[in-house]
C-alpha angles and dihedrals in degrees: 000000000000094000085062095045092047085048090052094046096052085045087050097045088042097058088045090065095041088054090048094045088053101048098051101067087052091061095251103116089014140056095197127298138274091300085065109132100210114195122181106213110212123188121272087000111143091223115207126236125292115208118192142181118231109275095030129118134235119190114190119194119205123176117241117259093209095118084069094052091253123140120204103254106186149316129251126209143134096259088206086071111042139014126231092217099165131344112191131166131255117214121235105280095208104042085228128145109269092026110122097163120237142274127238124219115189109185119178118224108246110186137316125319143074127272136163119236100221117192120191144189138179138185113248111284098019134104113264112268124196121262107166139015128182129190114227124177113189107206 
């Protein structure tokens, strides 16, 4: 009796593992990995450049605009350059009036060229505006 319950313990273990080690690599548990190139986007900052190699990620954090009444509206990017694998949002941190939290954007570096990473919002009714823009060279 506690042979079968030990045999069932290291199956079920086992299966655990395999199930986290799946998920992972499809960005479930995981964001990347160390080689992740992480930029905070603040408004009306002049970013500098961001330079990658192919197969590397760049997340980009942008606060949300939402305290002005603005929606994000889209991103812009040469998409030979650089992949949109996953965009999420990130929940206020403070809990403060005017905190909306942040989005994440996780692109993957495709091959070799510059692109700006354009992010833009808009109100309601109006025409998109831009909010953000980072540089990025793949090398």
């Amino acid at each position: 009796m506690q042979n079968a319950s030990f045999l069932f313990r290291v199956r079920f273990l086992t299966l655990l593992v395999l199930a986290m080690l799946f998920c992972n690599g499809c960005g479930m548990f995981g964001l990347g990995g160390p080689g992740d190139v992480v930029e905070q986007l603040g408004y009306g900052d002049e970013p500098a450049r961001v330079t990658l190699e192919p197969g590397e990620t760049l997340r980009l954090v942008v606060r949300d605009p939402g305290d002005g009444g603005y929606v994000f509206s889209g991103t812009v990017f040469d998409p030979k350059v650089l992949d949109l694998i996953k965009v999420y949002d990130e929940d206020p941190e403070t809990g403060m009036l005017g905190d909306f939290g942040a989005r994440h954007f996780i692109f993957r570096a495709l091959r070799g060229g510059e692109t700006d990473v354009v992010i833009k919002i808009e109100r309601p009714g109006q025409t998109p505006e831009e909010y953000q823009r980072q540089p990025v060279t793949v090398e």
